[in-house]
C-alpha positions in Angstrom: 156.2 97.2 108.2 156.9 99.9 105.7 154.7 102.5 108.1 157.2 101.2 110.2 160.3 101.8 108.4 158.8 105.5 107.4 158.6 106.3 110.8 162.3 104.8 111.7 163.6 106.9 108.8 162.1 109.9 110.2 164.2 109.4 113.4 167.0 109.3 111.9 166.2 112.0 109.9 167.6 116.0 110.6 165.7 118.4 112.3 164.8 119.9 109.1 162.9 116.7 107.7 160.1 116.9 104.8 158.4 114.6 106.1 156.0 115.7 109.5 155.3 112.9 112.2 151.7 114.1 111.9 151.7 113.0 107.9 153.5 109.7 108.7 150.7 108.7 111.4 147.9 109.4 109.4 149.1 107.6 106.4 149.3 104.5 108.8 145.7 104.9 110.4 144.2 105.1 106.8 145.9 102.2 106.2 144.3 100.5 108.7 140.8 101.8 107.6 140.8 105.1 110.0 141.8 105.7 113.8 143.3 108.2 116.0 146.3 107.9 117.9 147.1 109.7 121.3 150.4 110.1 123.2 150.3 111.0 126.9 153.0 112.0 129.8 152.0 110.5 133.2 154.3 112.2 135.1 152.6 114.3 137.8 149.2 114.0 139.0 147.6 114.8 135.7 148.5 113.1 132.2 149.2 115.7 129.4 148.4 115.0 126.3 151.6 115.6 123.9 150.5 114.2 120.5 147.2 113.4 118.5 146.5 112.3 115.1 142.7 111.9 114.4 141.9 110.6 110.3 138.0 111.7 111.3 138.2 115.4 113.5 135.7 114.0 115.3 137.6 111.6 117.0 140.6 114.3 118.4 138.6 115.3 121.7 138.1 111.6 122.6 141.4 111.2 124.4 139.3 111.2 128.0 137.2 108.6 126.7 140.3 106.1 125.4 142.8 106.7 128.9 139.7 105.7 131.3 139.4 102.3 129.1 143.4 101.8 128.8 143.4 102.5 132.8 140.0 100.0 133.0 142.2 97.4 131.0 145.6 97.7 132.7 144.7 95.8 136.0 143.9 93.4 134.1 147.0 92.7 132.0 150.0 90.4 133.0 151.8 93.4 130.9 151.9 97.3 130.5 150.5 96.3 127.1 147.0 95.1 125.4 144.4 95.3 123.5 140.6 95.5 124.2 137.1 96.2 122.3 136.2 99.4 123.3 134.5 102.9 122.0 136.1 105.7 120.1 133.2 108.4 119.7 130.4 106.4 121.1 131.4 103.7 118.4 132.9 100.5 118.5 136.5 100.1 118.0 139.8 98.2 118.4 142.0 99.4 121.2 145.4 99.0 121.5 147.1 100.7 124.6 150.6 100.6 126.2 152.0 101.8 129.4 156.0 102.3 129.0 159.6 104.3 130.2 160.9 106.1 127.5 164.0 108.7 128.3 163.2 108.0 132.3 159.4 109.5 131.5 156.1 107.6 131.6 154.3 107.2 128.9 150.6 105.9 127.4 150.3 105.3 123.5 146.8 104.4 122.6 145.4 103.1 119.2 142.0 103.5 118.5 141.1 101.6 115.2 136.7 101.9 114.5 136.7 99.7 111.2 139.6 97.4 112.4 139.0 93.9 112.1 141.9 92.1 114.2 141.0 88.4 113.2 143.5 87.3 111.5 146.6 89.2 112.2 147.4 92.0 114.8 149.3 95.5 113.8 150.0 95.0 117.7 154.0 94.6 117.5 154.5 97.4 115.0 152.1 99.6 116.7 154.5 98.1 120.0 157.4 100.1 117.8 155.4 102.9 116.7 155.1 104.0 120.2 159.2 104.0 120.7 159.8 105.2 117.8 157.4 108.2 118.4 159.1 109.0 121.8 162.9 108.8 120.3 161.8 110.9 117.3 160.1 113.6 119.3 163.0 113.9 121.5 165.8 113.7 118.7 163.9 116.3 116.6 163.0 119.2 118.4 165.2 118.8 121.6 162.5 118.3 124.1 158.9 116.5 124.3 156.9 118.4 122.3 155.5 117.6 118.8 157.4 118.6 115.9 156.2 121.5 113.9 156.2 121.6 109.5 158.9 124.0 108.5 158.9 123.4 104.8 156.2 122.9 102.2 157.5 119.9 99.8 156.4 119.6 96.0 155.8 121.5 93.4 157.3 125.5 93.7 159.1 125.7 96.9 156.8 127.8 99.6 158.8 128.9 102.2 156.3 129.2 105.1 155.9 132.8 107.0 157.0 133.0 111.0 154.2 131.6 112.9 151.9 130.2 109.5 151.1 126.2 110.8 149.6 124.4 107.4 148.8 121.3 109.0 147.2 117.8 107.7 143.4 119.4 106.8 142.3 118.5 103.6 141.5 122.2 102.9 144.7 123.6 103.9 146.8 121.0 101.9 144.5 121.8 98.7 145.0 125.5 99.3 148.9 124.9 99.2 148.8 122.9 96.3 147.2 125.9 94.3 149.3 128.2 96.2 152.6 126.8 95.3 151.2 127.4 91.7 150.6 131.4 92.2 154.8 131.8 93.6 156.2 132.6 90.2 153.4 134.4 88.0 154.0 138.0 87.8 150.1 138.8 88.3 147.7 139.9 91.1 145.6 137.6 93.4 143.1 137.5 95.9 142.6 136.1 99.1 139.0 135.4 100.8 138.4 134.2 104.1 137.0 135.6 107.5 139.0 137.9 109.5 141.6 136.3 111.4 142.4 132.9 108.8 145.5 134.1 108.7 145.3 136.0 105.1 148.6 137.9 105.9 150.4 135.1 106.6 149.8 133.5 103.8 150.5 136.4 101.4 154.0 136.9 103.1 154.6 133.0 102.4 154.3 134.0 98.7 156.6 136.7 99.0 159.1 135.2 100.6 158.5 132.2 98.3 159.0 134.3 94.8 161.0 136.2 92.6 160.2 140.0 94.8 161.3 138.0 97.5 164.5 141.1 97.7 161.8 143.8 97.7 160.3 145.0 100.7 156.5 143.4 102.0 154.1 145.8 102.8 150.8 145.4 104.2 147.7 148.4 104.2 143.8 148.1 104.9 141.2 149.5 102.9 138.9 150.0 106.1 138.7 152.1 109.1 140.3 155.3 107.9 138.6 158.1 105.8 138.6 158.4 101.8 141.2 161.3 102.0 143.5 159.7 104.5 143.1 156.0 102.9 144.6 158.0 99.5 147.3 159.5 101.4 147.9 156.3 102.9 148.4 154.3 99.2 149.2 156.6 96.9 150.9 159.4 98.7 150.4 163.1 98.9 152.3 166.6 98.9 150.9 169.0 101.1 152.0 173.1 101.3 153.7 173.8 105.1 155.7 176.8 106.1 159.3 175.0 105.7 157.7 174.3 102.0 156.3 171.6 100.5 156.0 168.4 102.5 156.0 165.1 100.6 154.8 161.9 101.6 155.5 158.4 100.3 152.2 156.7 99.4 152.6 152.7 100.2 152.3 151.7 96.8 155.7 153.5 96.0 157.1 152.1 99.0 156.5 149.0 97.8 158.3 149.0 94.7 159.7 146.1 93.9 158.0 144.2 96.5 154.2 143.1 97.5 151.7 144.9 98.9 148.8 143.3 100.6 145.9 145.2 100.5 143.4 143.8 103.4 139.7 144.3 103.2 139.8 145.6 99.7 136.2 145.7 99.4 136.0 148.4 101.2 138.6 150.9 99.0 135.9 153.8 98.0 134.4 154.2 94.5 137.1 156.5 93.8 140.5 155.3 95.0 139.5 151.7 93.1 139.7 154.4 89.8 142.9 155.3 91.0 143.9 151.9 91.6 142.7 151.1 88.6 145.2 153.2 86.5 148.0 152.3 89.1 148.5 148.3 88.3 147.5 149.3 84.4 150.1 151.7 83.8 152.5 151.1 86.8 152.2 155.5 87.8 151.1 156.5 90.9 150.3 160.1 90.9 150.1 161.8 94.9 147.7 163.7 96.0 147.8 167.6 95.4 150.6 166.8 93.2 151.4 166.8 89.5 154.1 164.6 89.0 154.0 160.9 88.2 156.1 158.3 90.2 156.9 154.4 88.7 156.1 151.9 90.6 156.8 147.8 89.8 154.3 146.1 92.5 152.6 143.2 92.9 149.3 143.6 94.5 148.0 140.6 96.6 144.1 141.9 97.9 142.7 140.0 100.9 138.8 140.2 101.3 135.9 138.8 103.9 133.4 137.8 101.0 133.3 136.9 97.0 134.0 140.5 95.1 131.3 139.1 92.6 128.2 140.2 94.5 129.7 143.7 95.3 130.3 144.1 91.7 126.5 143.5 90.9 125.1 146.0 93.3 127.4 148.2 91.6 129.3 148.6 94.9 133.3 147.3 93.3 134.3 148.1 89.6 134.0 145.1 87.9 137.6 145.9 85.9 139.3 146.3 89.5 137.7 143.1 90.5 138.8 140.7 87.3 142.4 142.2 87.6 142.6 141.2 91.4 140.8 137.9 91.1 143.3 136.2 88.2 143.9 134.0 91.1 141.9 133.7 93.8 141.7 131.7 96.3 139.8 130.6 99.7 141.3 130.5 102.9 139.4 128.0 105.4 138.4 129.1 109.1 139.0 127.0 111.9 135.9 125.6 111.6 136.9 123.4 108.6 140.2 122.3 109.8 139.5 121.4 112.9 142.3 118.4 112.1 145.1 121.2 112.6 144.2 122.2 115.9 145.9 120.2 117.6 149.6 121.6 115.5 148.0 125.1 116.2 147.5 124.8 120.1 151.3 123.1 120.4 153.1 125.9 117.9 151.3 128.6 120.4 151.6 127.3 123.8 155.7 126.5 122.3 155.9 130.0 121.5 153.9 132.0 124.2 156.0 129.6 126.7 159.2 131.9 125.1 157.6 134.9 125.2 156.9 134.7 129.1 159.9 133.2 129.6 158.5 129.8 131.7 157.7 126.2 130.6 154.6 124.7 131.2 154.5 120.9 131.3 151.6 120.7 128.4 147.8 120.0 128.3 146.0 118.0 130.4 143.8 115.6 128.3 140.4 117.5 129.3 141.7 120.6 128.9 143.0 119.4 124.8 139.3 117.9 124.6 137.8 121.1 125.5 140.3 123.1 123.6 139.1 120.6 120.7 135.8 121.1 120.9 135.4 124.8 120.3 134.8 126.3 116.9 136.7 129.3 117.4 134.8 131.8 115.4 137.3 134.6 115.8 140.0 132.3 114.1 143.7 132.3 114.4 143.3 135.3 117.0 140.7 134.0 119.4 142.4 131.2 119.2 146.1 132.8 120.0 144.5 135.3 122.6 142.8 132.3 124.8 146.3 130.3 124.6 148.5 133.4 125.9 146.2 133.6 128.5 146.5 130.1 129.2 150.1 130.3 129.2 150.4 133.4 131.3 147.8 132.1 134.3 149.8 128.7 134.5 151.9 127.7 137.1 155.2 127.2 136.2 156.1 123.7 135.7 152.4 122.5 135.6 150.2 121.9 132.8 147.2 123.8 131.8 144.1 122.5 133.5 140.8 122.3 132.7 139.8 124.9 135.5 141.9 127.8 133.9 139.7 127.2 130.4 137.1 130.4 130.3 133.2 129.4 130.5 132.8 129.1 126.7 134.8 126.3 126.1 133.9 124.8 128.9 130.5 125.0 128.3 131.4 123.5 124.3 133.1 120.6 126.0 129.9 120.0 128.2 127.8 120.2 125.0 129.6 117.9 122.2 129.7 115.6 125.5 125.9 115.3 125.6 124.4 112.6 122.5 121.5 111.7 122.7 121.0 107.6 125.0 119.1 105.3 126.0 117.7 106.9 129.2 116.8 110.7 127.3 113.5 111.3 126.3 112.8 110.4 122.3 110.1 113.3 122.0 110.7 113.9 118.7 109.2 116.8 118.4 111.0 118.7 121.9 114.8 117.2 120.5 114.1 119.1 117.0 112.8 122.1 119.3 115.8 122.1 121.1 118.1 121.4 118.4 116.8 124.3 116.4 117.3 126.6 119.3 120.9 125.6 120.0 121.6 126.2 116.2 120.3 129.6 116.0 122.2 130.4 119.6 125.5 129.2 118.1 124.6 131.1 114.4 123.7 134.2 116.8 127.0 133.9 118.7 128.9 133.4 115.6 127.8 136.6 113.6 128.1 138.5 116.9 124.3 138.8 116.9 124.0 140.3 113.2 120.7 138.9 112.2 121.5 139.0 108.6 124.8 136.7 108.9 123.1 134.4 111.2 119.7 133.8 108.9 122.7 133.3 106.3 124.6 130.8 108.7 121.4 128.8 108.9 119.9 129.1 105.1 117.3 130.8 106.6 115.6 134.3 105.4 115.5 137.0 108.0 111.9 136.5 108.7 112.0 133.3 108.9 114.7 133.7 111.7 112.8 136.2 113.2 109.8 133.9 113.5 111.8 130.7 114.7 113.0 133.2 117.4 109.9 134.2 118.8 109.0 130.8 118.6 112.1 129.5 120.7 111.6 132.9 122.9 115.1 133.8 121.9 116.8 137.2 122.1 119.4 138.5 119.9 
């Protein structure tokens, strides 16, 4: 009853509510020793699926599995209501389902419980509420069926949250935040490490927005892809001799004055320039190139990197006074991979905002499309992720949801393989399910580090000969 009354409050709550649906239904599953939860539109020929909430990420592609049962079960029931023992994940579980109108739309709400013991007492009448509740809050919050998105961090320092930045329910993303709310008011540098694509620069705009520079401008660079004399020119500014006289231009570390500049794959700032940088956040000067006099500058340097500075330091690739300065916080920003949980927030905020951007409304996800879309690992992160759902949103008919059959090959082909366990009519040749295990894993390591041998052997705690040799032995090509 008090999940309940939470989720009553949150109705009645403004449209600028701490408290996120998603957090509110996965306090009450791990109450009731784990679950996932699934809301579906029937309308049309296809149900779309407009809310999830999963305790184990496992369980957030199942929502094919769970609507065959609940269809299975409803012939059966005197009521558009009921509960059954059924599977969740291959496993054993307590299903409750219920067919209902809600704002003149048909709906399914369907309760999936593994560890549930119902003997005893039921959660079915709450759950019964739950499922109105749900509907009316959607509806009341945002406008229009679709799930409500976190717009403010709550606890600790205030984090105001970047355009577009999604934190989600993950376990990694809510202990990042934690130790980020603590890095809003220091006046020091920090770093940032994660893959490219985790959303890095999102996150360091958060904390701009969030502290006291908030007034002074945000500006971003990267350390890779230009030369060593351009690169300089690009931070620290130069003055170069043309017929009109001396031209002058502002490096972005004076342009930043004030403010926060994000330096993006800083372990790839030359030898040189890290001297220069050096000097810069010691003594606050930044000296142009080809020039002589000294500017001030008042900056706070947030440095975003792919891997640990530490092992560049000992191959004597990053000055190891460059690297402590930058690392006074650190902190480690999780891939997809790891918070797979947040999906599900990600896919909605992006097919909300791509629907805006083309101007059309698509009437969400089918369920096997989600369940696909779920059981992809994304390995080029936030923007493989955003690429596929523009595309998505652009192919769509208007006025129809995004089907299965407009997914590319790869995820369709993921879908087909987190689909395939191992049963009672596949062969238990130990020895050929190892083989073929193995084989998949060094495909997926392969297709992960984009076929760099090195990262893959790394992937699978493997050394690069002993890749090589499991390769020839699987008759695998890079």
């Amino acid at each position: 009853m008090q999940h309940v009354a939470a989720m009553s409050d949150w109705v009645l709550a403004d449209a600028e509510s701490r408290a996120t649906v998603e957090s509110l239904l996965t306090a009450m599953l791990a109450d009731l020793a784990g679950g996932a939860l699934f809301l579906l539109q029937l309308e049309g020929d296809a149900p779309t699926l407009k809310l999830v909430v999963a305790t184990d990420a496992a369980w957030l592609a199942c929502g094919e599995e769970l609507l065959e049962q609940a269809h299975r079960a409803r012939p059966q029931a005197r009521t558009e209501a009921g509960e059954l023992e059924g599977l969740l994940g291959g496993a054993r579980a307590w299903i409750f389902y219920r067919f209902f109108l809600a704002l003149e739309r048909p709906n399914l709400v369907i309760v999936a419980l593994p560890r549930f013991d119902p003997a005893g007492w039921s959660p079915r009448p709450a759950l019964h509420a739950v499922a109105d509740l749900l509907v009316l809050g959607l509806v009341h919050h945002v406008g229009h069926f679709e799930p409500l998105l976190p717009g403010r961090d709550a606890g600790g320092h205030e984090l105001q949250l970047a355009p577009g930045l999604v934190v989600g329910q993950s376990p990694e993303m809510q202990s990042l935040f934690t130790r980020l709310r603590g890095a809003v008011d220091p006046p020091v540098h920090l770093l940032l490490r994660g893959e490219p694509g985790v959303g890095k620069e999102l996150l360091a705009r958060s904390l701009h927005m969030s502290g006291p520079r908030r007034a002074g401008p945000f500006i971003a660079a990267t350390c890779a892809g230009a030369g060593a004399a351009q690169l300089e020119a690009d931070l620290f500014g130069a003055e170069v001799a043309g017929k009109a006289g001396t031209i002058e231009r502002r490096g972005k570390l004076a342009l930043a004055d004030g403010g926060t500049l994000l330096l993006d794959e800083i372990e790839r700032l030359p030898l040189a320039l890290q001297a220069r940088l050096v000097r810069v956040l010691r003594a606050g000067e930044v000296e142009p190139a080809g020039s002589l006099r000294v500017e001030r500058t008042d900056v706070r340097v947030i440095a975003a990197a792919r891997e640990p500075l530490e092992p560049l330091v000992a191959r004597g690739e990053f000055r190891v006074d460059l690297a402590y300065t930058l690392s006074r916080l650190a902190f480690d920003v999780p891939p997809l991979r790891r918070r797979l949980e947040d999906l599900p927030l990600l896919i909605q905020s992006c097919v909300n905002r791509f629907c805006h951007e083309a101007g059309k409304r698509v009437q969400g996800i089918t369920v096997d499309a989600m369940s696909a879309l779920l059981s992809y690992d994304y390995p080029g992160n936030l923007p493989e992720l955003e690429n596929l759902l523009r595309q998505l949103v652009y192919l769509c008919p208007p006025g129809q949801p995004i089907r299965l059959n407009l997914l590319p090959e790869r995820l369709r082909s993921a879908r087909l393989r987190a689909a395939a366990p191992v049963d009672s009519s596949s062969d238990l040749g130990l020895e050929r399910l190892v083989a073929s295990c193995e084989a998949a894993a060094i495909r997926e390591a392969l297709r992960r580090s984009r076929g760099n041998k090195a990262e893959a052997s790394r992937l699978l705690g493997l050394s690069r000969n002993g890749l090589a040799m499991k390769m020839e032995r699987h008759h695998l090509k890079s």
